[in-house]
C-alpha positions as CSV (number, residue, x, y, z in Angstrom):
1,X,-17.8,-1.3,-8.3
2,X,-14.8,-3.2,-10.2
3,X,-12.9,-0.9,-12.3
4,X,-10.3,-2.6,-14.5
5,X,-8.8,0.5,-15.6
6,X,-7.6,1.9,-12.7
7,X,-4.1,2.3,-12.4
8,X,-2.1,1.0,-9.2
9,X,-0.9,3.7,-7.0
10,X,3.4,4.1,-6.6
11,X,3.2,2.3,-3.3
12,X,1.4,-0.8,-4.9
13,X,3.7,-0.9,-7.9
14,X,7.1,-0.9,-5.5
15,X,5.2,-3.6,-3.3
16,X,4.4,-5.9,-6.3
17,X,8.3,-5.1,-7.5
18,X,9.4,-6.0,-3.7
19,X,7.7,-9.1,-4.3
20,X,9.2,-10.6,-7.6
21,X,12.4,-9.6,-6.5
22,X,11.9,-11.4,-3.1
23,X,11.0,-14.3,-4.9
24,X,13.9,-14.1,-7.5
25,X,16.9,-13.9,-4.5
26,X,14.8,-16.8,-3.5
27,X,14.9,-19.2,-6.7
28,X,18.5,-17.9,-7.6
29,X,19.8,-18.2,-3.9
30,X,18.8,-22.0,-4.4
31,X,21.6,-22.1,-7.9
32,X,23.9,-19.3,-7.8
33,X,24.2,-17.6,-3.9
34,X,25.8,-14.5,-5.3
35,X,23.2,-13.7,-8.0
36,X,20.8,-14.3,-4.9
37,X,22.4,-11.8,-3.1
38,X,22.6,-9.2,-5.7
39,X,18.6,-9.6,-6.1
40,X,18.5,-9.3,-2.1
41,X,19.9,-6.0,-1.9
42,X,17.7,-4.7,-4.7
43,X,14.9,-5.9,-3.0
44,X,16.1,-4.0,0.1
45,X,16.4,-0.8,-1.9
46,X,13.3,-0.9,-2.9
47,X,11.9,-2.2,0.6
48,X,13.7,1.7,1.4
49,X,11.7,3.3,-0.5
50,X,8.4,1.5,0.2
51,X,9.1,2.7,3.8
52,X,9.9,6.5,2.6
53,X,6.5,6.3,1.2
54,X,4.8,5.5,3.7
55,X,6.5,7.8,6.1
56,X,4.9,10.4,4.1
């Protein structure tokens, strides 16, 4: 059954964070490249440790 109050697990959190900063290089890339870039490489950190986790 549906439970609203269950919390998301690490691995879904740093996926949902993956994805907003994904989508932020994206939009900024598109007005200022080097902000763009900044937000790529912290979406590749955390695309890191996504990948540590699931090593696990």
């Amino acid at each position: 059954m549906f439970n609203p109050f269950k919390k998301k697990s690490a691995l879904e959190n740093l996926q949902d964070k993956y994805k907003k900063l994904l989508a932020e290089a994206h939009s900024l890339s598109q007005r200022d490249r080097k902000a763009g870039d900044q937000k790529m490489v912290e979406a590749e950190e955390v695309g890191k440790q996504i990948e540590a986790l699931r090593a696990k």
